[in-house]
C-alpha positions as CSV (number, residue, x, y, z in Angstrom):
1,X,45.9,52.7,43.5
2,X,45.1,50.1,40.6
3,X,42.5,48.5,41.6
4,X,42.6,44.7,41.1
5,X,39.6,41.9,40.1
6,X,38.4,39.4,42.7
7,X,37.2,36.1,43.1
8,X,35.0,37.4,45.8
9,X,33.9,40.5,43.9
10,X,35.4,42.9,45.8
11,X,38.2,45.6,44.6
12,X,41.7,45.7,46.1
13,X,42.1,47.1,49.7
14,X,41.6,50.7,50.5
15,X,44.8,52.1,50.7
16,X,46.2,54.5,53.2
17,X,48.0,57.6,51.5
18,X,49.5,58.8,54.8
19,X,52.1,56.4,55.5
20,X,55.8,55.9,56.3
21,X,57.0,55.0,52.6
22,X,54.9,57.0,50.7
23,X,56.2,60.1,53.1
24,X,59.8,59.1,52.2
25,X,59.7,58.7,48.2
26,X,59.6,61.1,45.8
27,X,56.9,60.6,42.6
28,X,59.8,60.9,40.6
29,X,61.6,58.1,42.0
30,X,58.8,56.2,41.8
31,X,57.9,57.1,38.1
32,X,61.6,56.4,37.4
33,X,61.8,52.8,38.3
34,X,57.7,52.3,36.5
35,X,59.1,53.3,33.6
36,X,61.8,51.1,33.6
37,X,59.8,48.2,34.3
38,X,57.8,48.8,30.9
39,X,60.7,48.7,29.2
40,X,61.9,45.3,30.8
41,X,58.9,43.4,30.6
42,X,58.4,44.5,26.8
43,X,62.1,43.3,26.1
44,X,61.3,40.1,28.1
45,X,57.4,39.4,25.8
46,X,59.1,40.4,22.6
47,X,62.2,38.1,23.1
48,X,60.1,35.1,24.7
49,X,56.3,34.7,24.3
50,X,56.0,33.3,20.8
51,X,52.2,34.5,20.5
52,X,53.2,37.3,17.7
53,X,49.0,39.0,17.4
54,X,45.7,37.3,18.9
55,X,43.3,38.1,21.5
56,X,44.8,39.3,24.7
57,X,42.2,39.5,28.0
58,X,44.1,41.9,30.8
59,X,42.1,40.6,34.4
60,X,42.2,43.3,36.9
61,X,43.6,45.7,34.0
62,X,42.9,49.0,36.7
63,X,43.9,51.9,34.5
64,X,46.3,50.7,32.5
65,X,45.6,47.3,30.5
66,X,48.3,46.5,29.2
67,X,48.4,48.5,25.8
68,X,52.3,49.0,25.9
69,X,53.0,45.4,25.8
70,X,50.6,44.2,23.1
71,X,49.8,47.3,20.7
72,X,47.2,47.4,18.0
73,X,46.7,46.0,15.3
74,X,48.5,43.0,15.7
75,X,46.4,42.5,19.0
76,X,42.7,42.7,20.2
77,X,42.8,43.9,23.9
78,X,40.0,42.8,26.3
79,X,40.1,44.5,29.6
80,X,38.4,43.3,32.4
81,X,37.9,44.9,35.8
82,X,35.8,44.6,38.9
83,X,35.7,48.7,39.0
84,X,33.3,50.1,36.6
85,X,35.4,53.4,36.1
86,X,38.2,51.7,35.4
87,X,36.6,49.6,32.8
88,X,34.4,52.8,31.4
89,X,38.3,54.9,31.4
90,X,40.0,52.4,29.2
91,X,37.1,51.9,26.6
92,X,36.9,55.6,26.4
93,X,40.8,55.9,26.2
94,X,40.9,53.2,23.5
95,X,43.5,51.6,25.7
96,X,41.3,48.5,24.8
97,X,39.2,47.5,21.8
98,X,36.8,45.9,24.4
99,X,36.3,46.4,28.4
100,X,33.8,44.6,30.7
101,X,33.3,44.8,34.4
102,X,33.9,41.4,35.8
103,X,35.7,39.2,38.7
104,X,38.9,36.9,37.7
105,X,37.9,33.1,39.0
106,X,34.2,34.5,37.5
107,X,34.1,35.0,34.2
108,X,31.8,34.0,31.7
109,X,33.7,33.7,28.6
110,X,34.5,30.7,26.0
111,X,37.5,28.3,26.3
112,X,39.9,28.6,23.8
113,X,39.0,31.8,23.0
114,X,41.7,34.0,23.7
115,X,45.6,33.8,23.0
116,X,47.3,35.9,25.7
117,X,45.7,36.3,29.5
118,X,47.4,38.9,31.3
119,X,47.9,39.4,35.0
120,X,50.0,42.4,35.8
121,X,50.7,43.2,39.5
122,X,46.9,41.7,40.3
123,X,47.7,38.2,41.7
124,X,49.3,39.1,44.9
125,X,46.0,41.8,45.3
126,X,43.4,38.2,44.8
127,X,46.2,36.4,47.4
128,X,44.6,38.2,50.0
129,X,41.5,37.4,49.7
130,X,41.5,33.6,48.8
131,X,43.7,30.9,46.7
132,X,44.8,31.8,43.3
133,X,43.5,28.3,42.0
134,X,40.3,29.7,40.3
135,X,42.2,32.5,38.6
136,X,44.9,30.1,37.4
137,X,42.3,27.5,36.3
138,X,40.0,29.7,34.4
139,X,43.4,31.4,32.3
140,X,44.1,27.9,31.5
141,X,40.4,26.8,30.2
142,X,40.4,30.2,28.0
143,X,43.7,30.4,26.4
144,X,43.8,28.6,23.1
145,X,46.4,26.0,22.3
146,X,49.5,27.5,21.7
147,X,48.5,31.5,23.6
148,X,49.7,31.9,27.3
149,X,49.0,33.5,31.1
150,X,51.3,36.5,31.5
151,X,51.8,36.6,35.6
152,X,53.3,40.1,36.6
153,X,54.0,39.9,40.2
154,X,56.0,41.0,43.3
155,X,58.3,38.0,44.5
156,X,58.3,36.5,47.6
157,X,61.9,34.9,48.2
158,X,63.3,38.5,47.2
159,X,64.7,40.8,50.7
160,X,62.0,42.6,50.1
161,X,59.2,40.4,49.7
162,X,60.5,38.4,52.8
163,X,60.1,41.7,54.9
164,X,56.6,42.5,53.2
165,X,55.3,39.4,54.1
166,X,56.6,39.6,57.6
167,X,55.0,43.0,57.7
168,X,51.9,41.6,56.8
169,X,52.4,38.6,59.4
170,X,52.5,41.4,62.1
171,X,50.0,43.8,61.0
172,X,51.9,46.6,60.5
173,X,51.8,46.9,56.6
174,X,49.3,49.4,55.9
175,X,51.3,52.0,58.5
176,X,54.3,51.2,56.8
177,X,53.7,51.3,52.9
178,X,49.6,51.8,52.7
179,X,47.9,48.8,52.3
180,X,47.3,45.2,54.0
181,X,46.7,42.9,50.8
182,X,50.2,43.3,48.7
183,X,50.9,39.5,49.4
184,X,54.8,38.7,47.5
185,X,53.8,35.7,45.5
186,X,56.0,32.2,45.8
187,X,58.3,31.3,42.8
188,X,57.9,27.8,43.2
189,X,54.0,28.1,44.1
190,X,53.2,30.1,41.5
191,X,55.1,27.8,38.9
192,X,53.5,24.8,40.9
193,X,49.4,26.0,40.4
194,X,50.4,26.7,36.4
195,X,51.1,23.3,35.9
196,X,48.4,22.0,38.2
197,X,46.4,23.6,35.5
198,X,48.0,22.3,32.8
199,X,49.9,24.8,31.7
200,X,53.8,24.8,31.3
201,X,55.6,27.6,33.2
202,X,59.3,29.5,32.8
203,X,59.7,32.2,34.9
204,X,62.1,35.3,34.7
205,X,62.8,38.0,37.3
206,X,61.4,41.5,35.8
207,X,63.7,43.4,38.3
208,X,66.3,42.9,41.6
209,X,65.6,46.6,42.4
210,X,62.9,48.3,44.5
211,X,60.8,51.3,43.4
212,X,61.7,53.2,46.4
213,X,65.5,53.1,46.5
214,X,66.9,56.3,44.7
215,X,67.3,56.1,41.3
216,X,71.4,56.2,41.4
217,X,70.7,53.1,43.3
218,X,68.4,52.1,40.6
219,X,70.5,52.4,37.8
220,X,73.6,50.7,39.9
221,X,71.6,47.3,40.0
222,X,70.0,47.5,36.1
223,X,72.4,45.1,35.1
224,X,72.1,42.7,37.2
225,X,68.4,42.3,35.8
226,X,70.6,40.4,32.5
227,X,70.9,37.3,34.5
228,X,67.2,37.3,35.6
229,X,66.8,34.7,33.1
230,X,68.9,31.9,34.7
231,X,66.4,29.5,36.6
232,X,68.4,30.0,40.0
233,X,68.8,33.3,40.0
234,X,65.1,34.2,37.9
235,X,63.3,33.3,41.4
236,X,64.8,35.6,43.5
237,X,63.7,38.7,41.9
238,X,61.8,41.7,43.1
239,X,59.1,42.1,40.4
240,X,58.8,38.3,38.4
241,X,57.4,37.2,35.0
242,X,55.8,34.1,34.6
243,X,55.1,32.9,31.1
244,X,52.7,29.9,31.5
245,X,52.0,28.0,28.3
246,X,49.2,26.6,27.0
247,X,51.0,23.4,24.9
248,X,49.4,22.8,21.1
249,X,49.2,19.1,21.2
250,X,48.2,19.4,17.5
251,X,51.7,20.6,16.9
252,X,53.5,18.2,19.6
């Protein structure tokens, strides 16, 4: 399991490999719909986030930092990570040009001195331990005018967010799918700390499939991802994509 940064310095949860969804899915099915979700969020960067080559810093990067989404040369990748062999993989890999052990909320770096933060699928790990508010905050006092915070994340108003979180309510999420601290993330919360912070936020819906239904069943709802764009319909997604914007009042 991708192990995610903390504002308390700890990694993501343990996680259970005996339990009841893991028994039922196939790797396949699972690689299936990963795969597909590169492919979406690339199209979704490439047709929207207007930040062409810069400095991109991936927080909670786990084993994969986000190389498929902003390739060399036109960007310098910066992965950070609270687990050392995640961080010591990924610099060896040359998934990144540079790779620190560190703690999202915590990290000492310059403002304005990146143009792209990246949080893929690490949010809703830092949601379980404490508020996002330091995580958003920092993103915002780092990005130059003009770059952006990349948000990844599992949605909450989605069926199946609304039964993870009521699985988490009871106590009965690391039986069910392995682990305690996937926490779906609010669409309007998540827009509402990003502006809190200064930044300007449009949000898309990645996916309105689940990585554990077959993949006929997969491939049945793909197109539905088209209108994931649409403000109404971009919030009730599965997997969402927040695009939070740093404005360039030099270019206002």
């Amino acid at each position: 399991m991708t192990s995610a940064g903390s504002i308390y310095g700890e990694a993501s949860a343990p996680y259970r490999e005996e339990n009841l969804f893991d028994g039922l899915t196939k790797q396949s099915t699972l690689e299936a719909h990963y795969q597909y979700l590169l492919e979406r969020e690339r199209r979704l960067l490439t047709g929207r986030l207007g930040v062409p080559r810069g400095v991109v810093l991936a927080v909670g990067c786990g084993w994969h930092p986000g190389r498929q989404l902003f390739p060399a040369p036109d960007y310098r990748l910066i992965a950070v990570d609270s687990n050392p062999d995640c961080v010591a993989a990924v610099a060896a890999s040359g998934q990144a040009d540079e790779a620190f052990v560190g703690h999202a909320g915590r990290l000492d770096l310059a403002r304005a001195s990146v143009d792209v933060v990246l949080y893929r699928q690490v949010l809703h790990h830092i949601a379980f331990q404490g508020p996002l508010r330091p995580c958003i905050e920092e993103a915002a006092a780092v990005l130059r005018p003009g770059g952006a915070l990349i948000a990844i994340e599992p949605g909450l108003w989605h069926p199946v967010g609304l039964s993870l979180a009521l699985a988490n309510r009871l106590g009965i999420a690391t039986a069910i799918h392995g682990t305690p601290d996937d926490v779906p993330l609010s669409p309007a919360a998540l827009k509402a700390q990003a502006r809190v912070a200064g930044l300007v936020p449009e949000l898309h819906a990645v996916t309105y499939t689940w990585r554990r239904f077959p993949p006929s069943v997969q491939r049945l709802l793909h197109p539905l991802d088209e209108i994931g764009s649409r403000p109404r319909s971009a919030v009730l997604g599965h997997t969402l994509l927040m695009i939070a914007r740093k404005v360039d009042a030099g270019a206002a």
